[in-house]
C-alpha positions in Angstrom: 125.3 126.3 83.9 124.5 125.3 87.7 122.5 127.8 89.7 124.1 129.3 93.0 121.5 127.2 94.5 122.2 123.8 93.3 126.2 124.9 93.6 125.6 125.4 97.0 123.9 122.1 97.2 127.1 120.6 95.7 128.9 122.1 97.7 127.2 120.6 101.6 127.1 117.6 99.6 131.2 117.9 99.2 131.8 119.3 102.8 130.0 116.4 105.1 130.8 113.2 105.2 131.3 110.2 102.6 127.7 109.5 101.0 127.7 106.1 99.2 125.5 107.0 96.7 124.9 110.1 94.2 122.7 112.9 95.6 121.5 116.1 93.7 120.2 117.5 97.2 123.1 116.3 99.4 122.1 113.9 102.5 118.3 114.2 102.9 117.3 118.1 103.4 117.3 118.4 107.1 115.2 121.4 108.3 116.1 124.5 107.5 117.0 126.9 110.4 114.9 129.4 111.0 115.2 132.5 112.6 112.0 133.1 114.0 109.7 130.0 114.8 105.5 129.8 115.6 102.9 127.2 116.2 99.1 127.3 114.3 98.2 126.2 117.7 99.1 130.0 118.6 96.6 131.5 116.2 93.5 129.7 117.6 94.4 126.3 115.9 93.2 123.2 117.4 94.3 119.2 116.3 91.2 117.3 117.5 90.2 116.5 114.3 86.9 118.5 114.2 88.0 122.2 114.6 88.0 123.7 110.9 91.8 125.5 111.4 91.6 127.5 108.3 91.3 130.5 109.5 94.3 129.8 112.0 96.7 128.5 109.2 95.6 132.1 107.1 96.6 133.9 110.4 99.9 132.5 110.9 101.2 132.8 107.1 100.1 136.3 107.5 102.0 137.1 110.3 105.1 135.3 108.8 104.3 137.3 105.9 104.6 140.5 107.4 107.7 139.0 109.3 109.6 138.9 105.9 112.8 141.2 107.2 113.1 138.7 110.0 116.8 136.6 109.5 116.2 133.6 108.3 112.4 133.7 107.6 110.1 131.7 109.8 109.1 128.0 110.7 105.5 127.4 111.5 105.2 124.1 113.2 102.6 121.9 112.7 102.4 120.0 116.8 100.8 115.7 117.0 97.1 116.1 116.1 94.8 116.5 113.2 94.5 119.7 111.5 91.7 119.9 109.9 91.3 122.6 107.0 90.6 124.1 103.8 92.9 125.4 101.5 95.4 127.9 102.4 98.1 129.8 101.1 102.2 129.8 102.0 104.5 132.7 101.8 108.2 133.5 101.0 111.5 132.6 103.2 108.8 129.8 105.3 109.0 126.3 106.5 105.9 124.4 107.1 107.4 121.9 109.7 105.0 118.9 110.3 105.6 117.2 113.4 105.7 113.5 114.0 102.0 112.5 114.3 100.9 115.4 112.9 98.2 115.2 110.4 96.9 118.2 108.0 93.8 116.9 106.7 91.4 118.4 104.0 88.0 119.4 104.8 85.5 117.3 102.9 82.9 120.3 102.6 83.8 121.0 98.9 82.3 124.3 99.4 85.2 125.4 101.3 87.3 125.4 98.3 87.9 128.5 96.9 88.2 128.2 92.7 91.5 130.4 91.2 92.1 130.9 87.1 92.8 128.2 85.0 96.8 127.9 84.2 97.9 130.0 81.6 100.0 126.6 79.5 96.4 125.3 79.5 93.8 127.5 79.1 91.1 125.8 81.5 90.7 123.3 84.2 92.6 120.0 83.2 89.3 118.5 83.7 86.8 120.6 83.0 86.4 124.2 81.2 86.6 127.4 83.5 88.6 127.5 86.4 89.8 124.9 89.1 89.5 124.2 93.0 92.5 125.8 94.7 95.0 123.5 96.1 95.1 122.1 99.7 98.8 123.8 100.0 98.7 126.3 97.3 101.8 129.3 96.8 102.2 131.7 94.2 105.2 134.1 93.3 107.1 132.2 96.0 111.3 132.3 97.2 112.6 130.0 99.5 109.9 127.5 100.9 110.2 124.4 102.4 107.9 121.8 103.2 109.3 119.2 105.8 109.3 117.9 109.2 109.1 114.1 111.2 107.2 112.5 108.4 103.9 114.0 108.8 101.0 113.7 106.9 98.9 116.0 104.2 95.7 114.1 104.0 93.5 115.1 100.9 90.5 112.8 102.4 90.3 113.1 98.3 87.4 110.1 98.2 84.3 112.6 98.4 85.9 113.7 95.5 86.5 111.3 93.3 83.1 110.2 94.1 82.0 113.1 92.1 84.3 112.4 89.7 83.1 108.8 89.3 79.4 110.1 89.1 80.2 112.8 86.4 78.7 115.5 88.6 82.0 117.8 89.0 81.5 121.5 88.2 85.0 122.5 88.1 88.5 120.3 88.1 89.7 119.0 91.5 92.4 120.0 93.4 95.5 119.0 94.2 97.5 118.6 97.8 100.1 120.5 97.5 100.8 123.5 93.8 103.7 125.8 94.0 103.7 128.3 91.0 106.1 130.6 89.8 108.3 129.6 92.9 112.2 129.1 93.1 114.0 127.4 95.9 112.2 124.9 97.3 112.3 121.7 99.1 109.6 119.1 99.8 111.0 116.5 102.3 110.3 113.8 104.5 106.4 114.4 104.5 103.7 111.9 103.6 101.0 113.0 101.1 98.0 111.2 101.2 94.5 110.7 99.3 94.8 114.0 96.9 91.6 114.6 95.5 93.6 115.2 92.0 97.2 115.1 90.9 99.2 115.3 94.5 102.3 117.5 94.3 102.4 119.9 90.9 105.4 122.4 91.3 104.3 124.4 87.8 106.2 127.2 86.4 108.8 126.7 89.2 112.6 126.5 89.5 115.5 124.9 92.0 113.2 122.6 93.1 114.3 119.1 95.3 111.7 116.7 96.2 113.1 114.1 98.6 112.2 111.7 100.7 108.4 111.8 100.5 106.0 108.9 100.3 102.7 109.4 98.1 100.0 107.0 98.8 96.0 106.7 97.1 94.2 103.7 96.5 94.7 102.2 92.8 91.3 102.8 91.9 91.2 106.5 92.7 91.5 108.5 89.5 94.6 110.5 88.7 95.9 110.9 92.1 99.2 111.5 90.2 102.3 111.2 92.5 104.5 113.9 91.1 103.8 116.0 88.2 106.7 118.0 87.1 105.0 121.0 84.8 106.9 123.9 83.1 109.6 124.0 86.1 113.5 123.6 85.5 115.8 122.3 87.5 114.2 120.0 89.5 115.2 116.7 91.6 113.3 114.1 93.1 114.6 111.6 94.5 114.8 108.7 97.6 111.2 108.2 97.3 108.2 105.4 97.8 104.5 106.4 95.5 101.7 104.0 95.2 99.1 106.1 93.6 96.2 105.6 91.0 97.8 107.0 87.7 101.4 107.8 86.7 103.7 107.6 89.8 106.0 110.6 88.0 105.1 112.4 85.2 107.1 115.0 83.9 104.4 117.8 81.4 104.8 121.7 80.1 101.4 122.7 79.0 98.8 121.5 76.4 98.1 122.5 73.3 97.8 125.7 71.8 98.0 127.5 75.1 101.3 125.4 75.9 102.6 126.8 72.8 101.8 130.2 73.7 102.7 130.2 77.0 106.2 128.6 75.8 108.1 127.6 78.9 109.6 124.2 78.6 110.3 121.5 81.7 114.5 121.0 81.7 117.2 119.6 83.6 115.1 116.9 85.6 116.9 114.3 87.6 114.9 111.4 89.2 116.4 108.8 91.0 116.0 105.8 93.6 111.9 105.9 93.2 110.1 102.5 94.6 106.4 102.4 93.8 103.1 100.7 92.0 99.8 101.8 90.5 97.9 100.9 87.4 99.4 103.5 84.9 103.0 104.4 84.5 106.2 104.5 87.1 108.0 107.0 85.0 106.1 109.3 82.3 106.9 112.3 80.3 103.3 113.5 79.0 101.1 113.7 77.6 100.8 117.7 77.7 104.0 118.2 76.5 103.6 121.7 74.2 106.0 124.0 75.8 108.8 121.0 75.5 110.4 118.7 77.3 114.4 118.2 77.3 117.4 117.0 79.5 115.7 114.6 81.7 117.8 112.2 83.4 116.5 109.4 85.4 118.2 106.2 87.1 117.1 103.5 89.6 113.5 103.2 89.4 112.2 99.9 90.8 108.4 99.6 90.1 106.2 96.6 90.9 102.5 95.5 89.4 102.0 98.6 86.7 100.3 99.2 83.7 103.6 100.6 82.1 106.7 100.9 83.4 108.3 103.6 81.0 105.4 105.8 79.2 106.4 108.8 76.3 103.8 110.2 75.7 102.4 113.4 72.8 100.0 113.6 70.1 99.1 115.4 67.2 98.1 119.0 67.7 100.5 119.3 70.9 103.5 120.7 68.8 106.6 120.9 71.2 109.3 118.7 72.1 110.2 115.8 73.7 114.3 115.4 73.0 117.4 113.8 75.4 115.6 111.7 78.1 117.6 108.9 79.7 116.2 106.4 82.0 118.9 103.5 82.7 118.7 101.2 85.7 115.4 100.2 85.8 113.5 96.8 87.8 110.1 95.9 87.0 108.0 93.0 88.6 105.0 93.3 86.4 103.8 95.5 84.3 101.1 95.1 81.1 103.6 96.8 78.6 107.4 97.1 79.6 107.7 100.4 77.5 105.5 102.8 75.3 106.4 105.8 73.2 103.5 106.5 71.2 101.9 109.7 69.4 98.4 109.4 70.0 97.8 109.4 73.5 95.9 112.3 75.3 93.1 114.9 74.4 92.2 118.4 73.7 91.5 121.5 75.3 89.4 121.7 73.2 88.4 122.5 69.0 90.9 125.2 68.8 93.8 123.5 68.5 95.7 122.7 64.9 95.9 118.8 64.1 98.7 119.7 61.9 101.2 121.1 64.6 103.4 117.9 65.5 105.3 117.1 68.3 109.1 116.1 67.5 110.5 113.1 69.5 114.1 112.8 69.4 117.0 110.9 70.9 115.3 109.2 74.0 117.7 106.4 75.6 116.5 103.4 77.7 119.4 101.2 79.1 120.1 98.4 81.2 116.0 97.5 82.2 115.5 93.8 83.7 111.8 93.4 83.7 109.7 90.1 85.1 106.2 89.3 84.1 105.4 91.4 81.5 102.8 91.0 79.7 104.3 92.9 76.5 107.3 94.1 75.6 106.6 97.7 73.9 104.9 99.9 71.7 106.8 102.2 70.3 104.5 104.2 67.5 105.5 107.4 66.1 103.8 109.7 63.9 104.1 109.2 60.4 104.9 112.9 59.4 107.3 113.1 62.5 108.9 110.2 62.8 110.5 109.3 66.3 114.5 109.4 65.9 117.2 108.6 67.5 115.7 105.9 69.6 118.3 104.1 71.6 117.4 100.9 73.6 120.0 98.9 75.5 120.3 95.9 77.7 116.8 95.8 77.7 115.5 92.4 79.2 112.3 91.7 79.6 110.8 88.1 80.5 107.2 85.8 81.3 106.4 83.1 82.7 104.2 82.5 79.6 104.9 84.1 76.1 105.9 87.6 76.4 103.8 89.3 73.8 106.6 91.1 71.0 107.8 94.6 70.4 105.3 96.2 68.1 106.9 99.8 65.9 106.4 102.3 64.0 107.1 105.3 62.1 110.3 105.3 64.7 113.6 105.5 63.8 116.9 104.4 66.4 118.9 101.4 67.5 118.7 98.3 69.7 121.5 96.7 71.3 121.0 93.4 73.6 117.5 93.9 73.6 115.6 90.9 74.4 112.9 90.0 73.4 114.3 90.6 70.0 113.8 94.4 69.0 111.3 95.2 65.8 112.5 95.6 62.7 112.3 99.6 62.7 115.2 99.5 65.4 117.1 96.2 65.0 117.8 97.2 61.0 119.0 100.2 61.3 122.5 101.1 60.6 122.3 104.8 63.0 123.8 102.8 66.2 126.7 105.6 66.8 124.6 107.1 69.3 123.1 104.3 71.0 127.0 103.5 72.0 128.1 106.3 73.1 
């Protein structure tokens, strides 16, 4: 059942004028209006660059904050310049507006970074035991937030960090640009993030979130500067959007391990669509912490150049949870090492606690109509032989070299292949359960 606030998205969608293509947040999200409206440059802010504006940014939130009756809520505008700052917090019924030419950009003084408790669906620091750096952007509890403006920049200047990172000398797990928890309504738009020091946009625990128009961009080299990761949220659109980043472009994840399990909050009804991007690991991902469950994920009209993968499904043993009706149709890759992946034995541990014997179940995950040059290899597709991967559908799956493409390579998976090319393994092209790959 749609949400008031997606129906309401239907219905702008409906009322303006012909759009030629489908749209889960209507025409791009233009800025909200406002009833009240402020500049950082009004709390002692300054955009030369040098000025640490922390303090500033903390002083106009608050003041929003205890604007909260005002109609509308409030839009604090960002002017031309660079911001520089350390993390800070956003507030309910706000817009952070940036304006054209307008650059936030993180401090590089790592002591600046406050750390907050690990996430709850995982226990400790992705990276590292304890807790984690705060985010650039960071909101909590949140309703009705929008991030937007003239295509303004969030700069993570994230290079000091993965230095650190590179050297092993970390003492807690980086941050990222911009983590919304525990939020409903919101809409990132028409921003650029740039250089996160860690994964860069991470709505976790979230719902009635639209993610349009952005552009994510980190060298390929720099370490899991994730473009999107969708975590424990439902309801959730992205959409119109370029990442070249230096791991998964978007990855959709609900937790790992026994304290996704625990925590039990699933990621659900995901649409994705009309991404353009590169980097060395996947376009389109679901995992690999995947232990609260992942379901109802639709996504359409990806077109990814020079990957490592271009589809990657990803659990293991010990995650327990689900990973059930994906669909990904209309897909163009222009290199890529393997075309697809599914496979159960990707991803580490929290750590010792967690029960080997708790599998994941993978079930009824369609790929259709993919046209794919230069690839290396076709697929893996490797299941887990007490939880065997079902109801695998590929179709019109085409995937070419200019030398020999290297085969499909299966196991313990169970589905159906229909005008695959090259030709599908065994485990898929023999079965006689094709009912649902047609329909």
């Amino acid at each position: 059942m749609p949400t008031p606030w997606l129906l309401a998205a239907a219905v702008l969608l409906l009322l303006s004028p012909a759009v030629a293509q489908e749209t889960c947040s209507g025409v791009a999200p233009p800025p909200p209006r406002r009833g009240a409206w402020m500049s950082v440059a009004s709390f002692g802010g300054r955009g030369d660059g040098q000025t640490l504006n922390t303090p500033a940014f903390a002083r106009a939130v608050a003041r929003i904050e205890r604007r909260r009756g005002a109609r509308g809520g409030t839009l604090l505008y960002v002017p031309p310049g660079v911001w520089l700052t350390g993390p800070f917090n956003l507030t309910s019924h706000m817009t952070l507006f940036l304006a054209r030419g307008a650059v936030i950009r993180a401090t590089q003084d790592t002591s600046s970074w406050p750390l907050v408790d690990p996430l709850p669906s995982y226990g400790r620091g992705r990276e590292l035991p304890g807790g984690r750096y705060m985010s650039l952007i960071h909101g909590n509890g949140l309703q009705d937030v929008f991030i937007t403006g003239e295509n303004g920049t969030i700069d993570g200047q994230g290079s000091v960090w993965w230095d650190m990172w590179k050297k092993r000398t970390l003492p807690f797990t980086r941050p990222h640009l911009l983590e919304l928890m525990y939020s409903t309504d919101v809409i990132v738009s028409n921003v650029v993030f740039q250089d996160s020091p860690f994964w860069n946009i991470h709505p976790v625990y979230c719902s009635n979130v639209v993610i349009a128009n952005v552009t994510v961009l980190a060298p390929h080299d720099s370490p899991n500067t994730d473009g999107i990761d969708i975590d424990s949220s439902n309801n959730v659109c992205i959409e119109d959007s370029y990442i070249s980043a230096g791991d998964d472009l978007i990855s959709v994840k609900s937790g790992w391990d026994e304290y996704g399990i625990a925590f039990g909050r699933s990621s659900s009804g995901i649409t994705i669509r009309r991404i353009t991007g590169s980097g060395p690991f996947a376009g389109f991902a679901v995992g690999s912490e995947t232990s609260g469950g992942v379901e109802n994920v639709l996504v359409e009209h990806l077109n990814f150049f020079s990957m490592g993968v271009g589809i990657h499904i990803k659990t293991n043993s010990g995650r327990g949870g689900f990973i059930r009706n994906i669909t990904v149709s209309e897909v163009t890759l222009n290199g890529a090492r393997y075309g697809l992946r599914i496979a159960g034995d990707v991803g580490g541990h929290p750590d010792t606690s967690y029960n080997p014997n708790v599998l994941p179940v993978v079930d009824s995950v369609t790929i259709k109509n993919v046209w794919g040059q230069n690839i290396r290899q076709a697929g893996l597709i490797r299941g887990i032989r007490n939880s065997v991967f079902s109801r695998l559908c590929l179709s019109n799956v085409k995937l070419f070299s200019s030398a020999s493409i290297g085969p499909w390579k299966c196991r313990d998976v169970s589905g159906g292949a229909l005008d695959v090319q090259p030709s599908p393994c065994t485990e898929l092209a023999s079965t006689s359960e094709t009912g649902f790959c047609t329909t």
